[in-house]
Short mmCIF file of the C-alpha atoms (twelve columns), coordinates in Angstrom:
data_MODEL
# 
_entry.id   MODEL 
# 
loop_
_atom_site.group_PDB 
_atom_site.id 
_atom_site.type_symbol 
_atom_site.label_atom_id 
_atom_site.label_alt_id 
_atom_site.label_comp_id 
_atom_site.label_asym_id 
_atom_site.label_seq_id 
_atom_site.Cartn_x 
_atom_site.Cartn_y 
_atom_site.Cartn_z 
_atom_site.pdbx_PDB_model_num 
ATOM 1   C CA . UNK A 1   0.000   0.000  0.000   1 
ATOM 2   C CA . UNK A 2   1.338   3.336  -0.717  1 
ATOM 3   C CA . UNK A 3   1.768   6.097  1.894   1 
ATOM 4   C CA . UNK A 4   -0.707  8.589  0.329   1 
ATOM 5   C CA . UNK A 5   -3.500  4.944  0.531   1 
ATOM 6   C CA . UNK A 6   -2.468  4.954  4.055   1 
ATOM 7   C CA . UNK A 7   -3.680  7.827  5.347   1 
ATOM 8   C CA . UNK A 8   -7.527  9.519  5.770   1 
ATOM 9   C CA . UNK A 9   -9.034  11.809 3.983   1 
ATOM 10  C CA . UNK A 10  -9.396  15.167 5.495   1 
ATOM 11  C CA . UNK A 11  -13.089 17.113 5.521   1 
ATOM 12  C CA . UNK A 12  -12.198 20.815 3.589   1 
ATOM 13  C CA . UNK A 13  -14.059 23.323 5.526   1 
ATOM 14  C CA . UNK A 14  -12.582 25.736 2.810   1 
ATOM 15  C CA . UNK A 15  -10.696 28.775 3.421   1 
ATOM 16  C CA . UNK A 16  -7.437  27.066 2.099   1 
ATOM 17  C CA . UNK A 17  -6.187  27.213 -1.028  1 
ATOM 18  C CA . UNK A 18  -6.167  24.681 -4.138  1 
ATOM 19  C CA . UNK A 19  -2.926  23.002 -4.416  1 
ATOM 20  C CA . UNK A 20  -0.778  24.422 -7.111  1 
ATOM 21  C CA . UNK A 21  2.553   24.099 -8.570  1 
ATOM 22  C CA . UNK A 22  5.163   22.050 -6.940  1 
ATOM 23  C CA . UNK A 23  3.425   20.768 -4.597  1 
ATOM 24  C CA . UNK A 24  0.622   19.423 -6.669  1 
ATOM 25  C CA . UNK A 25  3.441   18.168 -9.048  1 
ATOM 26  C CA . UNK A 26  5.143   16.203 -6.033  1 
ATOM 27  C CA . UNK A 27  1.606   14.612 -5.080  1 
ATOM 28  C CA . UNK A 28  1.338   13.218 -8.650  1 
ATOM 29  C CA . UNK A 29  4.696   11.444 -8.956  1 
ATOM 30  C CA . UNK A 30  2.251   9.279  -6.058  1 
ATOM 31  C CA . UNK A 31  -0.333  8.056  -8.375  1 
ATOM 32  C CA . UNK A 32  0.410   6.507  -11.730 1 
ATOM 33  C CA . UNK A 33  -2.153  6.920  -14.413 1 
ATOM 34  C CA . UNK A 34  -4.323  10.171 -13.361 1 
ATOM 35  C CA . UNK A 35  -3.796  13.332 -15.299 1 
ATOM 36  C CA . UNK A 36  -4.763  16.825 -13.425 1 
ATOM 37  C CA . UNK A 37  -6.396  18.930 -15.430 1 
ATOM 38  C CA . UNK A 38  -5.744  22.597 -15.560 1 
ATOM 39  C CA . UNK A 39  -4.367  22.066 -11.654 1 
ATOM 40  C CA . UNK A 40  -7.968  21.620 -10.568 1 
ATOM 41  C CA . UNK A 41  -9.128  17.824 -10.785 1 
ATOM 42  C CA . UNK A 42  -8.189  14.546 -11.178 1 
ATOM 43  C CA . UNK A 43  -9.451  12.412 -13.625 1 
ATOM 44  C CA . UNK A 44  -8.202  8.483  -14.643 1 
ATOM 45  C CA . UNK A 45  -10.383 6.005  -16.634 1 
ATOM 46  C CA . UNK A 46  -10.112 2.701  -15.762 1 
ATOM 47  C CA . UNK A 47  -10.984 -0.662 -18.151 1 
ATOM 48  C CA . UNK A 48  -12.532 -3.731 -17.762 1 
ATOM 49  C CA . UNK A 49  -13.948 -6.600 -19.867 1 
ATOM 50  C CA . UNK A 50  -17.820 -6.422 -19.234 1 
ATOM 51  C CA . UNK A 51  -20.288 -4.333 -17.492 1 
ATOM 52  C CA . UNK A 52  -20.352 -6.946 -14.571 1 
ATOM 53  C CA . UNK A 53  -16.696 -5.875 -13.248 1 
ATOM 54  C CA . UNK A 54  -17.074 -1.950 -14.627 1 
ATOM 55  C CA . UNK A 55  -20.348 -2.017 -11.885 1 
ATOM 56  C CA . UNK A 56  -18.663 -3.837 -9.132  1 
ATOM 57  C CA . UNK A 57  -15.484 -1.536 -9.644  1 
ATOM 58  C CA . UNK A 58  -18.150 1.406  -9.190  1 
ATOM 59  C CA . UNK A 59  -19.634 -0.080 -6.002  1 
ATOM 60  C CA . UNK A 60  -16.131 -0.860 -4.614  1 
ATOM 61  C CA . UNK A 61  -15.349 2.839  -5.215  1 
ATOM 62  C CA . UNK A 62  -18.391 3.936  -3.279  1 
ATOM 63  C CA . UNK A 63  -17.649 1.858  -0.524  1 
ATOM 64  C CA . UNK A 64  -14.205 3.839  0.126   1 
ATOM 65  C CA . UNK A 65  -15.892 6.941  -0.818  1 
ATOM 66  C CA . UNK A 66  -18.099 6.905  1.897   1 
ATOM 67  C CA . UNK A 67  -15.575 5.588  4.211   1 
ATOM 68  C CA . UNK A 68  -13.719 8.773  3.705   1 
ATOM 69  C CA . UNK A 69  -16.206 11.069 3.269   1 
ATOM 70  C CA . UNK A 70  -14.878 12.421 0.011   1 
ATOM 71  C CA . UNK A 71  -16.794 11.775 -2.649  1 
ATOM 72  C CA . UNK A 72  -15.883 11.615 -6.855  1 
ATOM 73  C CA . UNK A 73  -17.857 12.192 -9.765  1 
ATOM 74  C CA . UNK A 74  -17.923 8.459  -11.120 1 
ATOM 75  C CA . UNK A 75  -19.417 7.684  -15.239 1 
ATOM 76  C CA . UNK A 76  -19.251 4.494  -16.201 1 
ATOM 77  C CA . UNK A 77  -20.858 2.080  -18.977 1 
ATOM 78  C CA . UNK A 78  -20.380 -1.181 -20.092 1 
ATOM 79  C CA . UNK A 79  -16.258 -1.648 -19.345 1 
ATOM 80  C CA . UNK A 80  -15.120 1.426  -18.614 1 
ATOM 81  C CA . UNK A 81  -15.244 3.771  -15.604 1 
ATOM 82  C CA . UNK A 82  -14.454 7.172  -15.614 1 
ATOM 83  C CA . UNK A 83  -13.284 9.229  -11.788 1 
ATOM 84  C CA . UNK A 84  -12.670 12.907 -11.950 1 
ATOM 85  C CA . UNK A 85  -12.336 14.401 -8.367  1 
ATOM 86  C CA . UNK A 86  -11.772 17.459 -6.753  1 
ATOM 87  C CA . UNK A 87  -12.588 19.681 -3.298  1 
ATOM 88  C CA . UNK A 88  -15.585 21.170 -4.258  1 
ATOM 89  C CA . UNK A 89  -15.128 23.733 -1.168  1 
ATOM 90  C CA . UNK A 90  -12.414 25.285 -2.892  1 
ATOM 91  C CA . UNK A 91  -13.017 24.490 -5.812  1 
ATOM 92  C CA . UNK A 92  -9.367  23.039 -6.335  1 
ATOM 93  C CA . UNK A 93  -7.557  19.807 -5.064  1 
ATOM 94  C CA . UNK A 94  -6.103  19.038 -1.783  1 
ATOM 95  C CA . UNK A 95  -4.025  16.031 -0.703  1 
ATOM 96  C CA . UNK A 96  -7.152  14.849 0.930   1 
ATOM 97  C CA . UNK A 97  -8.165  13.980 -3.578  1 
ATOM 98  C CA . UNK A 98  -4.558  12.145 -3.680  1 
ATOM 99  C CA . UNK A 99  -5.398  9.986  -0.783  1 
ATOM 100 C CA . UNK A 100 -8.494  8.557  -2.359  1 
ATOM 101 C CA . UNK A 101 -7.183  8.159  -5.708  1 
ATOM 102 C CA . UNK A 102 -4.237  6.416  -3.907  1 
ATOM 103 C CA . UNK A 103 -6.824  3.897  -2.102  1 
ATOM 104 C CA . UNK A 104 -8.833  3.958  -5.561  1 
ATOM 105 C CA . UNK A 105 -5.684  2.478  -7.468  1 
ATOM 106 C CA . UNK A 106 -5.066  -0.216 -4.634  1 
ATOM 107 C CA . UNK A 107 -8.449  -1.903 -5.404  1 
ATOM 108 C CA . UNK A 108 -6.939  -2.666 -8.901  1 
ATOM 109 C CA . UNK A 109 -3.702  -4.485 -7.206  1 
# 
């Protein structure tokens, strides 16, 4: 398990700001495979060979999700799943997005 999988999320009461720069840059080198976009979200899509898995990859998802009480917007169809997250208090990311992508990825291992 990776460090960042390790820990908890964080609840954002806002009044920070949106990782930028380096340190966003040194939070990615954590998790292979997601892009951020424009320094505000996350986003990875993830494959699968039916609908079957795709759904129970979604449900898995949710499961940690809730467990963490950070939340990510989650399309899917038949073998494929889509996850784009962000801190929607600040409209930005935090490391609090890293840790559940982290614990996200290590479903897949």
């Amino acid at each position: 398990m990776s460090e960042l999988a390790s820990k908890t999320c964080v609840p954002c009461k806002g009044g920070v700001p949106p990782l930028k720069g380096e340190a966003l840059q040194a939070l990615q080198k954590q998790v292979e495979g997601w892009d951020v976009v424009e320094e505000h979200h996350l986003t990875k899509i993830f494959k699968f060979p039916d609908f079957r898995k795709a759904l129970d990859f979604v449900n898995r998802v949710g499961e940690i999700a809730e467990q963490e009480g950070h939340h990510p917007i989650i399309t899917f169809t038949w073998g494929k799943v889509e996850i784009k997250i962000y801190t929607h208090k600040i409209n930005g990311l935090t490391e609090s997005d890293f840790i559940l992508v982290a614990k996200i990825d290590a479903l897949c291992k």
